[in-house]
C-alpha positions as CSV (number, residue, x, y, z in Angstrom):
1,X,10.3,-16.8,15.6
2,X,7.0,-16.3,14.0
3,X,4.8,-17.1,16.8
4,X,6.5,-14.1,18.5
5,X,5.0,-11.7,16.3
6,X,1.5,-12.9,17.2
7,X,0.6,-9.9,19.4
8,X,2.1,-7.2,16.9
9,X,0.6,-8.5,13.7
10,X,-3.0,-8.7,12.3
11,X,-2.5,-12.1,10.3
12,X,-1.0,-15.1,9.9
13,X,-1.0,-17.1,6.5
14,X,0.5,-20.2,5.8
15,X,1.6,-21.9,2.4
16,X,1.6,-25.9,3.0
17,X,1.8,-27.9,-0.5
18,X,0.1,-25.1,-2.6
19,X,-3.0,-24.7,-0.2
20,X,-3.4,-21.3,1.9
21,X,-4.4,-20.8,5.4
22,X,-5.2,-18.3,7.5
23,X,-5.2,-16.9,11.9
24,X,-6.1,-13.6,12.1
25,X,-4.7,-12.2,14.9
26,X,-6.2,-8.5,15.2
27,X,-8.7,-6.2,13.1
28,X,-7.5,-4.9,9.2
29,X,-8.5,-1.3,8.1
30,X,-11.6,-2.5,6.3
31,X,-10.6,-5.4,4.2
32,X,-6.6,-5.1,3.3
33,X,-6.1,-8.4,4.9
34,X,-8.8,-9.7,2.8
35,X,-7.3,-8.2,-0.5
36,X,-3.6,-9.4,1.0
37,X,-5.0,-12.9,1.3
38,X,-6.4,-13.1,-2.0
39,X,-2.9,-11.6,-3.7
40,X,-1.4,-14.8,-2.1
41,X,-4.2,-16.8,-3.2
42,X,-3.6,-15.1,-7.1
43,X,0.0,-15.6,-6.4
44,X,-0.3,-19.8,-5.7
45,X,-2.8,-19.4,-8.7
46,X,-0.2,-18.0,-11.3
47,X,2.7,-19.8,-9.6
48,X,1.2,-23.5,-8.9
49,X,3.6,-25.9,-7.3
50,X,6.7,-23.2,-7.6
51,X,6.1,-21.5,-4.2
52,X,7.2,-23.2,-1.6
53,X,6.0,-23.9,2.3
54,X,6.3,-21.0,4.2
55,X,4.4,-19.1,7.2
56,X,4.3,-15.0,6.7
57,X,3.0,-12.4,9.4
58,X,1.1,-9.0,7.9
59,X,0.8,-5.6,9.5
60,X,-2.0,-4.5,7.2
61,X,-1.9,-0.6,8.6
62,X,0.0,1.9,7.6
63,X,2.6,2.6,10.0
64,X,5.6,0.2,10.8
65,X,5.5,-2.2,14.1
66,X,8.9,-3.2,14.2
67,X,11.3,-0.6,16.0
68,X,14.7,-0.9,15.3
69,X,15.1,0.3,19.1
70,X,13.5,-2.5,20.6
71,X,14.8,-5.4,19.3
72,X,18.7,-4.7,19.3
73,X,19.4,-7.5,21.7
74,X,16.8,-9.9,20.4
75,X,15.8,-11.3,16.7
76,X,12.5,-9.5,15.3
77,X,9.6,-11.5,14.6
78,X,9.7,-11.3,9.9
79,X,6.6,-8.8,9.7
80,X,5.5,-8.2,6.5
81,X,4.4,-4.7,6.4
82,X,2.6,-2.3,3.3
83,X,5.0,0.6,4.4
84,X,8.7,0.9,5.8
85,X,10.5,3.6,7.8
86,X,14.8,3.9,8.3
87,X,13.7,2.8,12.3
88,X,12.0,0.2,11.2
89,X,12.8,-3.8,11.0
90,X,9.2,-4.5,9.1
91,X,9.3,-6.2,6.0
92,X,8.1,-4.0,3.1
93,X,5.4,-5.3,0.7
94,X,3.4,-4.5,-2.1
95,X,0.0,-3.7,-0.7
96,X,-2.2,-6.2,-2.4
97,X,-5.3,-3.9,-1.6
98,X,-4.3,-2.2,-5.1
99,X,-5.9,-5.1,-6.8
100,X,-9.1,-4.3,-5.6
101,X,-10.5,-1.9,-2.5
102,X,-14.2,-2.2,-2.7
103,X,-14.3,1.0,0.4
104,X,-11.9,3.4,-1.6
105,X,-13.8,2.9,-5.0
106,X,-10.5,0.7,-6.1
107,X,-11.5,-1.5,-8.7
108,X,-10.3,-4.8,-10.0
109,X,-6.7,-4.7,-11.2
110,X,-7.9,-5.5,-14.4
111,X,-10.2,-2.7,-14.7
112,X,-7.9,-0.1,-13.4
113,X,-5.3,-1.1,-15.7
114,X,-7.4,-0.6,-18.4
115,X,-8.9,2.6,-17.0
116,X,-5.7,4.1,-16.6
117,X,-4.4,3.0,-19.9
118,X,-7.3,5.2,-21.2
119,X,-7.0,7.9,-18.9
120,X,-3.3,8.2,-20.5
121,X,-4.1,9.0,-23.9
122,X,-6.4,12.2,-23.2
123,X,-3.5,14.5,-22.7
124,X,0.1,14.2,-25.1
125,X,2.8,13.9,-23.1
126,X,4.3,17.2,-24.2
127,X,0.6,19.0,-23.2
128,X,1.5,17.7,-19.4
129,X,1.8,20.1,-16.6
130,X,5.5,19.3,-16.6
131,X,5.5,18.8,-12.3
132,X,6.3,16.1,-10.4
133,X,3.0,14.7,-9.0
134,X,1.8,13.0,-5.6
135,X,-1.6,12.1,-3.9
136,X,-1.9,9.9,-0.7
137,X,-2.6,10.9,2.6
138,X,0.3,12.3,4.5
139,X,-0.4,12.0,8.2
140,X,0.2,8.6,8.0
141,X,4.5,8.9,8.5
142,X,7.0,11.3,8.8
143,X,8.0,11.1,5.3
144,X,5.3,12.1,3.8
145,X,4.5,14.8,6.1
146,X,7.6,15.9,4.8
147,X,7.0,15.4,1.5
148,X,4.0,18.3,1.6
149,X,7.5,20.6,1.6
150,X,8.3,20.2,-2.2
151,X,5.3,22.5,-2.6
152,X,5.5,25.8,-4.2
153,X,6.3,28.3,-2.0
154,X,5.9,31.7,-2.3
155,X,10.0,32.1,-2.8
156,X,10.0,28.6,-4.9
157,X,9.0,26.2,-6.6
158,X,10.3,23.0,-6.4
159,X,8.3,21.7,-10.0
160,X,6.2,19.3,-7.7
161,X,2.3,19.3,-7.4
162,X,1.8,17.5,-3.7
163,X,-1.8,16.6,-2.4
164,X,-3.0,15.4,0.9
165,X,-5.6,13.0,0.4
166,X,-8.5,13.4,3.4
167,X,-9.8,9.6,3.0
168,X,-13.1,10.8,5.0
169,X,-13.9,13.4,2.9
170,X,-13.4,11.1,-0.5
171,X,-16.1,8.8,1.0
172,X,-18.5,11.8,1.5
173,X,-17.4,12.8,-2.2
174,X,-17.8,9.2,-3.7
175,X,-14.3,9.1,-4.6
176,X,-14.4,11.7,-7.6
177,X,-10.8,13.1,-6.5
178,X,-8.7,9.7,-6.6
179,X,-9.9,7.4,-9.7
180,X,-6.1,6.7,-11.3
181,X,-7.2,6.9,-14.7
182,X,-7.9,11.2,-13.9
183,X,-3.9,11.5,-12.9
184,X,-2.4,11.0,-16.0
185,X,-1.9,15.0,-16.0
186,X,1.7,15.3,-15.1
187,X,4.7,14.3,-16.7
């Protein structure tokens, strides 16, 4: 079952007697398959001898590869995937790049965690701009296209602040619009 997801995944790692290995299949968006691999690596490290033998397949992008469509009459390769989508079979997974994304100015979990823990006592709670709050690039599925909607409109507001996050322009910008620690503003 696993070799037949070969030609739709990017990466292959397997778990044999605490030791990881790793066939990459196709090219990561810079280095989430690095970041994914080291998550397993931290995840054997915290975990030793309680995780047991096992082969996963990663879709490191963000859009699903398993449609529900095409596999009704035959069993979908188990793809482990950073997103999910109702017409999708993928496996949905933490992404892993969120412990570290040297190209998107993502730091160390550590670091963040700390950073964001900071970040959160600058503004009360009660002093919060009482709105829901997202920030992530929406062209990337459906649902979050559609999420852009909960805007304020001219004839509502919905008490949500959405933003669409322009990844080319952040790296012009050096990242100044998405450090975590600078969006603890809503509540």
């Amino acid at each position: 079952m696993v070799e037949s997801g070969k030609n739709i995944s990017q990466l292959r790692i397997v778990i044999k007697q605490g030791k990881t290995y790793v066939e990459t299949y196709g090219d990561s968006f810079q280095t989430r398959d690095l970041f994914t691999v080291w998550g397993i690596v931290q995840l054997l490290r915290l975990y030793p001898g309680r995780v047991p033998d096992l082969e996963l397949l990663f879709e490191t992008g963000d859009k699903t590869v398993l449609d529900k469509q095409k596999f009704q009459a035959v069993t979908p390769p188990p793809i482990f995937s950073y997103c999910g989508q109702n017409n999708a079979l993928d496996i949905v997974f933490p992404d892993w790049s969120f412990w570290g994304w040297a190209e998107t100015g993502i730091k160390p979990w550590e670091k963040v965690l700390k950073d964001i823990q900071e970040g959160n006592k600058k503004i009360k709670w009660k002093d919060r701009v009482p709105y829901a709050f997202w920030k992530g690039n929406t062209h990337v599925s459906s649902t979050r296209y559609k999420l852009r909607m909960c805007n304020a409109t001219d004839q509502h507001d919905w008490n949500a602040r959405i933003y669409s996050l322009h990844w080319d322009k952040e790296i012009e910008q050096g990242f100044k619009n998405t450090k975590l620690e600078d969006q603890c503003t809503h509540r």
